[in-house]
N, C-alpha and C positions, 0 to 999 in steps of 0.2 A: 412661108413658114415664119411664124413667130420665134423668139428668143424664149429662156425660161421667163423673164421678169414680163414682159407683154404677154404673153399665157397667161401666166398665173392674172395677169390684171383682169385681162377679156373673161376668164373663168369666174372671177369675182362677180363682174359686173352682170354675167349671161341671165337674162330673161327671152330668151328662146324658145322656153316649152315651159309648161305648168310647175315644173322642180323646181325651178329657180325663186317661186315665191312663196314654198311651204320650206325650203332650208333655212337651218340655224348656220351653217359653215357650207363652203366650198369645200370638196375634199378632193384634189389634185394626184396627190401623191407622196409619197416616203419612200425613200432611200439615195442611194448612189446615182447618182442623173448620170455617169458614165459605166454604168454598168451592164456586164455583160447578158445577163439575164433579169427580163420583164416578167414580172406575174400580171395576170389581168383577171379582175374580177368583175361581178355585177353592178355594183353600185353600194354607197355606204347606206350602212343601216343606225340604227339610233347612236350606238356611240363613235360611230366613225362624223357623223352629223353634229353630233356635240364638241368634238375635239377637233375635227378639221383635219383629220387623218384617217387614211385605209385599213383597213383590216385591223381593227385597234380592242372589237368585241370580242366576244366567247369563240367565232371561227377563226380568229387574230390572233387570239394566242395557242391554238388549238395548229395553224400554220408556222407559229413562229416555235414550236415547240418541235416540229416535224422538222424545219430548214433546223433548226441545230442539231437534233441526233442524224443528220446527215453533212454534218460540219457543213455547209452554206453559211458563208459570213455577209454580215449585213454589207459588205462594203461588195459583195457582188449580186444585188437586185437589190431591183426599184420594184413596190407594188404602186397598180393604178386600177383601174375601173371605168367601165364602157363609160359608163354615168356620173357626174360628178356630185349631184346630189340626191340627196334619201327622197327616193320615192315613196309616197306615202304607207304607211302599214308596214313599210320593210319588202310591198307587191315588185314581182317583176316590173323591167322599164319596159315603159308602151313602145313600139316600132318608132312613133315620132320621136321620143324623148330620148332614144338608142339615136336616131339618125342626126338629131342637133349636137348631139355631142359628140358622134364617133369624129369630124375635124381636129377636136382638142386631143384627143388618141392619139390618132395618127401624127399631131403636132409632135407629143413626148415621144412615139415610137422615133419620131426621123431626128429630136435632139440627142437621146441615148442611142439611140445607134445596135439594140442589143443585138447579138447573136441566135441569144434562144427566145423564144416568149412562151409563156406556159397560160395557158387560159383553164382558168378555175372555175369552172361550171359550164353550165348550156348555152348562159346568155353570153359568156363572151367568146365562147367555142361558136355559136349563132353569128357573133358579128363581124369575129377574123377569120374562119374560116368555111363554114358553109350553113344559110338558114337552114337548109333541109335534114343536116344531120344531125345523128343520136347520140352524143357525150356519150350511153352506155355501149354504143358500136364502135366508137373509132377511138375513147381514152387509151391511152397509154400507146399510141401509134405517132410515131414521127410523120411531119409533113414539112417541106419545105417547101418555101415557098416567097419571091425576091430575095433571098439570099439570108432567109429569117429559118432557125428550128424552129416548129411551132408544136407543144407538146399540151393536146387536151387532157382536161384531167377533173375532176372532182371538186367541186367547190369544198372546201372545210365545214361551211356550215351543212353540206347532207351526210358526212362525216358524224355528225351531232345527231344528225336524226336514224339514221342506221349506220351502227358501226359493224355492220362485216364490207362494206366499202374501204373498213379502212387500209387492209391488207393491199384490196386494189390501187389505191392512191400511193402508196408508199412502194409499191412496184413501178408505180410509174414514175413518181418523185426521184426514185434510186439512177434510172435510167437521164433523168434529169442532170443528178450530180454526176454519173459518169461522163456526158456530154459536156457539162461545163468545165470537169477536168481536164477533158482531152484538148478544148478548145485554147483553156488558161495557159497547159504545158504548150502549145502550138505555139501561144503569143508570146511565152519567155523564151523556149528553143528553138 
């Protein structure tokens, strides 16, 4: 396994799969690299690819408006994404361009260390946990698995496209914060 500073270099450098030569930015990751809870999304879209950061669009603040009315402070998660660059159009990532990058995943999951990881839509419900299943069968279901909560749930950006999912997502987001309280009081008492 890599350190953060050798990641982030190999991520710069990756021409692996076709992403790597239509990006403007690498986009790695934001927040707390010691944090106890991982969001994991699909892959950035236009202005996560201009900035060089996750979730920074209309489903970015659309998440970071939800992690505050459920008081989540930025100092406990990290977001990241299967994919590290905009796949053209904003299109799901192809099986290849999932499979060259899920090692850089895995690299961040084994430096933070989180307890929870919550995967925000299909594709990264698809890649941590099972290709065959249905984000609308199994969201909001705990699964554990090496010693990780793993908590599917609703991308922000389908949120945008139908909001009666939203109810859903913040039932499952709620269960979220209960977890990482219990976890946090565990670690002070």
């Amino acid at each position: 396994m890599l350190d953060w500073e050798k990641l982030i270099g190999e991520c710069s450098g990756c021409l692996k799969c076709g992403l790597g030569k239509t990006r403007k930015n690498i986009v790695v990751g934001r927040g707390n690299i010691n944090a106890p809870l991982l969001f994991v999304g699909e892959g950035p879209g236009e202005q996560e690819d201009n900035q060089g950061l996750p979730f920074v669009g209309p489903a970015g603040k659309l998440l970071d408006v939800l992690l505050d009315a459920l008081q989540i402070g930025k100092d406990q998660y990290y977001i990241a994404n299967v994919v590290k660059c905009r796949p053209p159009a904003n299109r799901v990532p192809l099986d290849e361009e999932a499979e060259k990058c899920l090692p850089y995943l895995r690299n961040q999951v084994y430096l933070i260390r989180p307890k929870i990881i919550v995967c925000l839509g299909a594709t990264a419900m698809k890649y941590i946990i099972d290709k065959e299943a249905r984000i609308t069968q199994i969201r909001g279901t705990w699964i554990e698995r090496k010693g990780y909560w793993i908590m599917p749930t609703f991308h922000p950006a389908a949120l945008l496209r139908d909001e009666s999912k939203k109810i859903l997502m913040w039932q499952d987001m709620k269960k979220v914060k209960q977890r990482l309280d219990e976890i946090c009081q565990n670690k002070i008492g």
